[in-house]
C-alpha positions in Angstrom: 116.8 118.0 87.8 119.4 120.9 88.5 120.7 123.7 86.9 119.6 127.6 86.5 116.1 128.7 86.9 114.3 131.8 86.4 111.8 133.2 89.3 109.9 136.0 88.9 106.6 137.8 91.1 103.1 136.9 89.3 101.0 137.8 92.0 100.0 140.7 94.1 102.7 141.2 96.9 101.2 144.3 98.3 103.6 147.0 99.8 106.3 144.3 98.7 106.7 144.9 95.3 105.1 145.0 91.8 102.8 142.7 90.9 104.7 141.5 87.9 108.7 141.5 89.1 111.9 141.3 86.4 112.9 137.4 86.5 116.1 136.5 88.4 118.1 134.0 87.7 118.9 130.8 90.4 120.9 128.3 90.3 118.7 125.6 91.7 120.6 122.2 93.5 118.3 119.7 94.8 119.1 118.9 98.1 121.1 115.3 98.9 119.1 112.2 99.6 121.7 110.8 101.8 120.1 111.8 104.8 116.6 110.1 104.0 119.0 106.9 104.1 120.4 107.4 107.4 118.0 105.3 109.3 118.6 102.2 107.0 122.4 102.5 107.3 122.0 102.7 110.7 119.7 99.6 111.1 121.7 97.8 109.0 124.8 98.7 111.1 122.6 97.5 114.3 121.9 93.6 112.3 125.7 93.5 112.5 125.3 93.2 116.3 125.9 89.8 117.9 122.8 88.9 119.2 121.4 90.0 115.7 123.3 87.6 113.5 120.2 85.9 112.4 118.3 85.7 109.4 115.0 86.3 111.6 116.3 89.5 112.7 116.4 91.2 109.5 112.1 91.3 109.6 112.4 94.2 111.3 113.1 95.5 108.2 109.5 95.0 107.1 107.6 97.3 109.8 110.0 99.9 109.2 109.1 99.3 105.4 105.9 99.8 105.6 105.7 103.0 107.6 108.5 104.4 105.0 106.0 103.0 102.1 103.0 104.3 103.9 104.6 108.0 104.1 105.8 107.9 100.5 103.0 106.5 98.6 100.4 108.9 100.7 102.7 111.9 99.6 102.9 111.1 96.2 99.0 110.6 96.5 97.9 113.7 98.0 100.8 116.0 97.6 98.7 118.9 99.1 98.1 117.0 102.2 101.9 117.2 103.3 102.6 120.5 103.5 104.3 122.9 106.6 103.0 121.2 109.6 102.1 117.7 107.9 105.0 117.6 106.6 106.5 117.8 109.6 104.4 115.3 111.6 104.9 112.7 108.8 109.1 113.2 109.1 108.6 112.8 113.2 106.2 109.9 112.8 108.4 107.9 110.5 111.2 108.7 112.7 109.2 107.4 116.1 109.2 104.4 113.7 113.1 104.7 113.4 113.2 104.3 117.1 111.0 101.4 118.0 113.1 99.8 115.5 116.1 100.0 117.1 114.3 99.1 120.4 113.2 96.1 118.9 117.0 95.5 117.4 118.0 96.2 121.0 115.8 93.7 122.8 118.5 91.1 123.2 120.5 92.8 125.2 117.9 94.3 127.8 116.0 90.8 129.0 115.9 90.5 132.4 115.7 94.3 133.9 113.0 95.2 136.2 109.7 97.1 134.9 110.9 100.8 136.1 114.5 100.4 133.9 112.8 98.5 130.9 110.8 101.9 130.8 113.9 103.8 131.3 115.7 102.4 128.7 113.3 102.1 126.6 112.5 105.8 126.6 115.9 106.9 126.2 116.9 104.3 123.0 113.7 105.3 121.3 114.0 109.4 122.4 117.6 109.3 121.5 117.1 107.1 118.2 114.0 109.3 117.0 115.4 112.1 117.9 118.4 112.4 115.9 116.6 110.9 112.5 114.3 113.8 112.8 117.4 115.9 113.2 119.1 114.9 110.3 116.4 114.3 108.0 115.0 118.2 108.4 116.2 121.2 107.0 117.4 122.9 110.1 118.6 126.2 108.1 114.9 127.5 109.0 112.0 126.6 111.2 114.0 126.2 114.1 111.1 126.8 116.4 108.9 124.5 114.8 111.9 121.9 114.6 111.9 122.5 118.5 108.3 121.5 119.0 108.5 118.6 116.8 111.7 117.9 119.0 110.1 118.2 122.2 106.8 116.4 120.9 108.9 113.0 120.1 110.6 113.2 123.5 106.9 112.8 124.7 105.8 110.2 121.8 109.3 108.1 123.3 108.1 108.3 126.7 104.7 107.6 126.3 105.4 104.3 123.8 107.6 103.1 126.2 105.3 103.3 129.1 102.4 102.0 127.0 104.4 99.5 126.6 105.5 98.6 130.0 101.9 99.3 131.7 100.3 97.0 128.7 102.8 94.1 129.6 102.0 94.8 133.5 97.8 94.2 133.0 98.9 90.5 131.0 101.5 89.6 133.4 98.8 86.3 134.6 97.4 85.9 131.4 99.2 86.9 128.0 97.5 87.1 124.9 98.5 89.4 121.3 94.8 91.0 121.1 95.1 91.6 125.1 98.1 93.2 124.9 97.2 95.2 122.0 93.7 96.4 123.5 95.4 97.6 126.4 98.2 99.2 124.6 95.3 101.6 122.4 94.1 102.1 126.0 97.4 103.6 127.3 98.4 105.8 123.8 94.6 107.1 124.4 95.1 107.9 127.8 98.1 109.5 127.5 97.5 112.1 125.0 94.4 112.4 127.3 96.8 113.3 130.2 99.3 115.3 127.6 96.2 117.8 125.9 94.5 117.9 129.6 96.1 121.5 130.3 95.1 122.8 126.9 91.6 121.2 127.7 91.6 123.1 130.6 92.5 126.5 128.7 90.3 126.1 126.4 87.5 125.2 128.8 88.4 128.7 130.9 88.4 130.9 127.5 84.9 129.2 126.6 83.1 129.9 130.2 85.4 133.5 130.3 85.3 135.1 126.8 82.0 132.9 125.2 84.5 132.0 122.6 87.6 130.2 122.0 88.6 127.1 120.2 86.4 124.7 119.5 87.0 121.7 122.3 85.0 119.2 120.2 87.7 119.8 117.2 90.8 119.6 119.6 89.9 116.3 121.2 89.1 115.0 117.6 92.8 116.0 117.4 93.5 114.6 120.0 92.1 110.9 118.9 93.9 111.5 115.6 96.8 111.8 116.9 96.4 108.9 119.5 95.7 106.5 116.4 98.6 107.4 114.6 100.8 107.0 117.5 99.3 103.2 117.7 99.3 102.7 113.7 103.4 103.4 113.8 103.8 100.6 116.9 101.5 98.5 115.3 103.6 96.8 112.9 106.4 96.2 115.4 103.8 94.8 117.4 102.6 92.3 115.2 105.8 91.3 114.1 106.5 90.3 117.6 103.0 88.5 117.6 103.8 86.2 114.7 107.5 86.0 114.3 109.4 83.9 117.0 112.6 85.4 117.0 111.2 88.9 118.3 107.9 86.9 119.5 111.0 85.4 122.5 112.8 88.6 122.8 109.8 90.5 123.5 108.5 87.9 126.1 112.0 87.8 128.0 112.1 91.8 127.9 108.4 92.6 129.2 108.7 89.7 131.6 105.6 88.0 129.4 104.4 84.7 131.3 104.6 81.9 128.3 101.3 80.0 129.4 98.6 81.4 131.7 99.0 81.8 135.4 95.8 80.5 136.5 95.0 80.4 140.1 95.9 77.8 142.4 93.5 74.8 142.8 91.9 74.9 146.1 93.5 71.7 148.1 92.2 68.0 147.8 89.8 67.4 150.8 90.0 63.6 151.5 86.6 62.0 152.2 85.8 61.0 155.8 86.5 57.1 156.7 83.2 55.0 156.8 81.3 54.4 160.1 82.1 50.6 161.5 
């Protein structure tokens, strides 16, 4: 739908005007939907890659699907719920999706680094990637300070995936098991928005004991989980596609140094029996 519209004041605006304003006319153009495509042009660009060039490597597709499918059907659901700052977490979320996706896409090019560059690099594809599909999905003719934030919040989300990541591969490195690696990763997202909220915890600990007031610390930390959970629901799929598929099942292995059978400890050595007594 395009075309002129009328817009007119039906409510109380205060010192602003009347209550009931003359109409004025606008010629209303619905903004593109190019940029909401982005992210797909640019996986599909990344299947084109070499180590890509196999019908297994376009499941990615799916995880990334379902996040996408999860945002849109919940919007079209419960429109109220995505409004201002919901809206906003759902574009960043769906583009921390964007990133682990390319990561994953990625993955056959960065086997064999040690544990302190795999995080590296996987921060800075996943930051980077994110990063710029929040960018040009968003309206950034207004906002720009909460664009910032959101910005600066999926710097943090990159970083912390990434080490979740790393530190989650690091406690299986003897013994590797899916449901293993998953507890621990829920461990790590938990404990570092833990570590991320800690200063605000402390602030709103000092107003508490200071003013007898202050935000409620039981409702932040509730936040707090929230948004820990829905950190771990966007990996998740990614995760389970590497689980079950053996295409990204291998790269995954070969890029968090994964041991393909358990490392069990040595057998203590063979202790010959005495001769018998002539």
């Amino acid at each position: 739908m395009r075309g002129p519209v009328q817009v007119a004041a039906i409510a109380d605006l205060g010192g602003l005007g009347d209550k009931e304003g003359p109409r004025v006319n606008y010629e209303w153009v619905p903004p593109s939907l190019l940029p909401q495509f982005v992210p797909w042009i640019a996986v599909l660009l990344l299947l084109l890659l070499p180590a890509n060039r196999r019908p297994q490597a376009w499941w990615v597709l799916v995880p990334m699907g379902v996040i996408w499918l999860i945002d849109v059907v919940l919007k079209a659901a419960t429109p109220e719920m995505f409004s201002d700052a919901n809206d906003y977490l759902a574009l960043a979320l769906t583009s921390l999706a964007f990133g682990v996706a390319v990561l994953w896409l990625l993955t056959g090019y960065l086997a064999g680094l040690s544990k302190p560059v795999v995080f590296l690099v996987s921060t800075l594809i996943i930051s980077a990637s994110s990063i710029l599909a929040y960018l040009i999905r968003s309206d950034l003719s207004e906002l720009v300070p909460v664009t910032a934030v959101f910005v600066v919040a999926l710097l943090l989300l990159s970083l912390l995936t990434a080490l979740a990541l790393v530190l989650s591969a690091l406690m299986c490195k003897r013994v590797y098991r899916p449901p293993r690696l998953l507890a621990w990763f829920g461990v790590f997202i938990l404990g570092g928005w833990l570590v991320i909220s800690s200063p605000f915890v402390i602030v709103f600990l000092v107003l508490n004991l200071t003013q007898g007031g202050g935000p409620q610390i039981l409702e932040f930390l509730w936040g707090v989980l929230v948004d820990a959970l829905l950190t771990f629901a966007v990996v998740l799929p990614f995760l389970l596609l590497s689980f079950l598929e053996s295409h990204y099942k291998e790269r995954f292995m070969a890029l968090f140094g994964l041991p393909r059978f358990p490392q069990h400890a040595a057998a203590p050595p063979q202790v010959n029996p005495p001769p018998p007594l002539t």
